[in-house]
N, C-alpha and C positions, 0 to 999 in steps of 0.2 A: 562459401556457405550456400545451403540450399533456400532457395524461398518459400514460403508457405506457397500450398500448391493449391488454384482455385479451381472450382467445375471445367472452367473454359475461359479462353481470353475474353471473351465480352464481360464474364462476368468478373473478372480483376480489373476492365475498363471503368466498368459502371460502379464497380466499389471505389476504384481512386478519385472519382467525380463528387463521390460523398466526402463531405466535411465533418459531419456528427451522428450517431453518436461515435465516437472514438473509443475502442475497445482494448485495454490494457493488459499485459506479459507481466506476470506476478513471478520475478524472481529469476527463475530458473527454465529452462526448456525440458519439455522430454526428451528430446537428446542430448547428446552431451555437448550441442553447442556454448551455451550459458551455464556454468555449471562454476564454484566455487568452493575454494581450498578449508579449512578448519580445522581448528584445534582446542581441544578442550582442558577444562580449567588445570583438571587433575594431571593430565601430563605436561603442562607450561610450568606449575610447581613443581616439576621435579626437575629444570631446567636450572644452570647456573644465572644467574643474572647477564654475564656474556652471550649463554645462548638462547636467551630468551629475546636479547636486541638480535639477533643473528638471525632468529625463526618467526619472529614476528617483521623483521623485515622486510626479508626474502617471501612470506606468505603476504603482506598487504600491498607489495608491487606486484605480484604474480596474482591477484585478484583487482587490483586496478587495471592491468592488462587485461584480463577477466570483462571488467567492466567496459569496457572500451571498445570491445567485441561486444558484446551486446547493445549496443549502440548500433552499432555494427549491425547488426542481426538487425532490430528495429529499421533500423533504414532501410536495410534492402527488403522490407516482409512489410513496409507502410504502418508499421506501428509507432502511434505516437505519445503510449504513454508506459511507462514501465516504472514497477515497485522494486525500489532501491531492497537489496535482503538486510536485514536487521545486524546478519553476522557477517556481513561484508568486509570490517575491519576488525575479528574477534579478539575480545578480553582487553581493548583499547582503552577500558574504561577502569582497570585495574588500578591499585593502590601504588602499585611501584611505579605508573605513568610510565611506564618504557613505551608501551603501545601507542600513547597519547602524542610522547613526546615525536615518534619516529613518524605519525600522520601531520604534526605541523611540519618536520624536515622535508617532507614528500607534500606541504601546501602548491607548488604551483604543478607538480603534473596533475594534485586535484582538479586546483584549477582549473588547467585544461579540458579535463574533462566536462566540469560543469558547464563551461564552456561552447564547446560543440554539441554539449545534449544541446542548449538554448540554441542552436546554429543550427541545429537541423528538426527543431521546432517539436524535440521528444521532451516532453513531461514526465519527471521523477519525482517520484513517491516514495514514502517511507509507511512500515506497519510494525512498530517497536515490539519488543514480544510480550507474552505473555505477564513477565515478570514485574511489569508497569501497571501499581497500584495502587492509584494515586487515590481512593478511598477509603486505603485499610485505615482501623481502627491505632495501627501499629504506627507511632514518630519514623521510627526505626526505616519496618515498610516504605512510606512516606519518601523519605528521603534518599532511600537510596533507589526510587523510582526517577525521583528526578534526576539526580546521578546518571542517570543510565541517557532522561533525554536530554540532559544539560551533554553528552558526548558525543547523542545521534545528532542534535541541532548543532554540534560544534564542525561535525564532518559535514553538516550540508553546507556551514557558511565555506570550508573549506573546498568545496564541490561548487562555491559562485553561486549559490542556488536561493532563489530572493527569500527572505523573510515574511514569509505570506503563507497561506493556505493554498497555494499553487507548487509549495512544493511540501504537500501538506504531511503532517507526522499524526498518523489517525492512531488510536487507542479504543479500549472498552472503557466502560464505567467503573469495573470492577467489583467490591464490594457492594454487593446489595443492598438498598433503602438507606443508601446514605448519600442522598445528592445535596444537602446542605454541608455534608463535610468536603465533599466534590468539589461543590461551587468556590468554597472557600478556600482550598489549594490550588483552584486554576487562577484564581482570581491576585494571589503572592506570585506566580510565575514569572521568571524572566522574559522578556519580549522575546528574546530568540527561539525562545519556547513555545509561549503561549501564543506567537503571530503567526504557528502553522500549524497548531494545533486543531486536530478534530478529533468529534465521537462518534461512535459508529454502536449502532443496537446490537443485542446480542440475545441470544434461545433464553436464557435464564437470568442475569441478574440484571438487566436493563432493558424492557421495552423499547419500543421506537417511540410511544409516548413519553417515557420514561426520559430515556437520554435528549428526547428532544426540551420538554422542560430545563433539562440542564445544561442543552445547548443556548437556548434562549436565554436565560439569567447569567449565563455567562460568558456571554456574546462570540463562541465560538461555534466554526459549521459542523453541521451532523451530514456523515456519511450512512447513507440510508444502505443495509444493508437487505433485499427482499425476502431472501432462503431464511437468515435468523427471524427477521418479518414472519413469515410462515409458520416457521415449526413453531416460536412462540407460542401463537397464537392459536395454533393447530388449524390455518385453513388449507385448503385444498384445490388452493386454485391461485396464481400467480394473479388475479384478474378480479378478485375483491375488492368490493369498494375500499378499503382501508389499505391497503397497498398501493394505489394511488393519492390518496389520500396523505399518507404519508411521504410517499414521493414531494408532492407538493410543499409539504408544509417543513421539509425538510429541507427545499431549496431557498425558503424564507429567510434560511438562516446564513446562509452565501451572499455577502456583502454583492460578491460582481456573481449573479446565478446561472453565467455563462463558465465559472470552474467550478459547478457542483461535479462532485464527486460518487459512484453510485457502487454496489459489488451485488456480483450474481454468482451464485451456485447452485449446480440442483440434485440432490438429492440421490443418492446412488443405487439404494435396492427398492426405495419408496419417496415418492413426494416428500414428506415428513422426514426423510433420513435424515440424522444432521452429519453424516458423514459426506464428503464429495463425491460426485461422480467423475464418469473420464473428459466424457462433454457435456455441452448445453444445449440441451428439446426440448425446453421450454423458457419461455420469454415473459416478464408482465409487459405486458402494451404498453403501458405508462413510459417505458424504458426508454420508444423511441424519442421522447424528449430530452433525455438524458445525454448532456452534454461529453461525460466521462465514465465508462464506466471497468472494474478491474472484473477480468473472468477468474474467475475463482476453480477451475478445475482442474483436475489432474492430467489431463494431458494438453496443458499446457497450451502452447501455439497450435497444437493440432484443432484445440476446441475454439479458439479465434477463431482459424478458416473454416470450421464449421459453421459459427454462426455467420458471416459474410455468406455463406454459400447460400442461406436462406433467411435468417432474418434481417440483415440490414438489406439482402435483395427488398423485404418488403419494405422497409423504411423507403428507399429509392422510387417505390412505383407510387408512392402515394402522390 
């Protein structure tokens, strides 16, 4: 594998000397190092029952091998915190359990894995999809949200991976101005659930004021997101008082605020974009206290050693 490529060797010296903030690999690479298999709903139904254990097999050991390599990749590129993909073990969560059942038969090469992430001191994250809503209006909704993390929390116990917000399963709020129906289904969760659970603000139906209320009442950590910060809000500037401000008070809610958890993105044809850009050229300041945080853009590890190249240089001189 190739390694991320810095300015010059002093400056991949003086970045391995830094300890925080720790800058996070969301998923996949730009190249096809990291890169995983799929399959979707519509053609697994039209799969006999034989060959559906036969392709769901053969695809979630060929994506644990997958996984493993990116480990892989992380070690040798000094990254130490990487977001597990959501569709890492697809359609597992199905009605026939074929997929379920074939992830406990494959419990201990999980294991293993979980394993050596914790052995070479890499941090995995989960960001369940979209389809987790846990304040619709809908029972229905409701519960087959949970469903979905009663199967992502089943794969991380599977994966060795603690029960805590360290190996956190972040979400939105979802339906808007309903944080007392929120409150009330975070608060029925199962611990496997609810002990990694975090929220994270979003452009439209949660504020960072917003989720953070409903982080506090329901004594789970907010992932302070700054770009959804932003465009909310419509400022213009990484570096408002209230973007630190919320950094802060978002770290309040992190029991040990040594694993706050943080996401940056910026903006792709304008500040306000809420679409990603390729890298990140812009920073809030606030950030350098930011113990963890996931780069949110599209290209990937490229835009990691972009920022090393110059903003954690300036974390470093202070």
């Amino acid at each position: 594998m190739t390694a991320i490529q810095f300015p010059n060797s002093s400056d991949a010296q003086q970045w391995q000397k830094s300890t925080l903030p720790h800058l996070g690999l969301v998923c996949i690479t730009v190249n096809q190092q990291v890169r995983f298999r799929t399959i979707t709903r519509t053609r697994y139904l039209k799969l006999s029952l034989a060959q559906r254990e036969t392709t769901l097999r053969e695809l979630y050991q060929h994506n644990l091998q997958r996984l493993d390599g990116a480990l892989s990749f992380c070690q040798e590129n000094n990254i130490q915190l990487y977001r597990l993909s959501s569709a890492l073990f697809p359609l597992s969560d199905m009605e026939d359990e074929i997929g379920a059942t074939i992830l406990e038969e494959m419990s201990a090469d999980l294991g293993k894995i979980g394993q050596r992430a914790q052995a070479l001191g890499i941090r995995m994250v989960l960001h369940p999809d979209q389809y987790v809503v846990l304040s619709s209006d809908s029972a229905e909704v409701v519960q087959t949200s949970i469903k979905i993390l009663e199967r992502h929390a089943r794969t991380l116990d599977l994966l060795n991976l603690p029960q805590s917000p360290w190996s956190a399963m972040n979400i939105h709020g979802g339906k808007s101005q309903r944080p007392d129906r929120l409150v009330g289904v975070i608060s029925d969760l199962p611990a496997t659930i609810k002990n990694r659970l975090t929220f994270e603000n979003d452009e439209y139906a949660y504020s960072g004021d917003e989720i953070l209320a409903v982080c506090q009442r329901a004594r789970v950590p907010m992932v302070f997101d700054a770009h959804h910060h932003i465009c909310h809000e419509n400022l213009d500037s990484y570096d408002r008082p209230s973007v630190a401000s919320m950094f802060y008070a978002a770290r309040e809610t992190w029991e040990n605020p040594d694993w706050q958890l943080v996401h940056i993105s910026n903006g792709e044809t304008a500040f306000n974009d809420r679409k990603h850009s390729n890298l990140i050229t812009a920073m809030p300041h606030v950030f350098h206290e930011a113990p963890w945080i996931e780069v949110e853009a599209k290209h990937k590890e490229e835009a990691i050693a972009h920022l090393r190249s110059w903003w954690l240089m300036e974390n470093n001189e202070k």
